[in-house]
N, C-alpha and C positions, 0 to 999 in steps of 0.2 A: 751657568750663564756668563760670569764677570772671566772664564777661560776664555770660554769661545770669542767672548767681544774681543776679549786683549790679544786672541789672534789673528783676528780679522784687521783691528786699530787700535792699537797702544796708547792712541788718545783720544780713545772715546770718552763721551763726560752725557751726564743730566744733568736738568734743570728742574726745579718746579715752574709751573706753567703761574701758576696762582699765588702769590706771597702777597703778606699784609706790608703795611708800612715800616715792618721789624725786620724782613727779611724771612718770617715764618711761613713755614704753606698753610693757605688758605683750604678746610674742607671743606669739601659739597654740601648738599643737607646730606646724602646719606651717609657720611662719614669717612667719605675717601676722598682721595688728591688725583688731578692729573701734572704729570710730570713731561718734559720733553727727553729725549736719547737721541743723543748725534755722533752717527760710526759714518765715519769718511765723509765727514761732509754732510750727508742727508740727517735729516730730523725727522722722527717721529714722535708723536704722542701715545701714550702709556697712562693709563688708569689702576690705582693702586688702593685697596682698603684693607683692613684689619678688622673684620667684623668679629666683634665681643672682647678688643681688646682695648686697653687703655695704659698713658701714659710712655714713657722711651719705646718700651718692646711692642706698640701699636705703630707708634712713628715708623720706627725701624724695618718694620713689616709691609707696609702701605707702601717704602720705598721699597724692596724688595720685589714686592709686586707689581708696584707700575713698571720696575726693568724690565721685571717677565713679561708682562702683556704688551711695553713698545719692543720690546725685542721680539716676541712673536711679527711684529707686520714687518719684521726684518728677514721674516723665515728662522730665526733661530730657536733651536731647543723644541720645535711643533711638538714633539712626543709628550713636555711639560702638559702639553695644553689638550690633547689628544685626547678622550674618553675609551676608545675602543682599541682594535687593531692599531697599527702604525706600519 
């Protein structure tokens, strides 16, 4: 995913959508974040969890995954998210 983006736009960046007053992201009740992702300009939102995990390597994860899922409405990586054929 972070290939594809950096050859599409070398300065793509996220955000979290939700932070406290620290600066930390804020979770949902079910335990994930949503994030923004802006490639050329356009933003999208992205939803990210770590189910059953805790601590750095859940954080870590949650962002990982809000990539994948706002870079899906980007069209990027579909096969990631694909169940079947492609």
């Amino acid at each position: 995913m972070t290939n594809r983006l950096l050859n599409v736009d070398p300065l793509w960046n996220w955000d979290f959508l939700h932070v406290d007053e620290f600066g930390q992201p804020i979770l949902d009740k079910n335990g994930g974040m949503w994030i923004t992702l802006t490639v050329l300009g356009v933003t999208r939102k992205g939803y990210g969890d770590a189910t059953g995990k805790q601590g750095a390597n859940a954080v870590k994860e949650m962002i990982g995954d809000a990539i994948r899922n706002a870079g899906m409405r980007f069209g990027i990586a579909l096969e990631l998210w694909h169940k079947g054929s492609f």
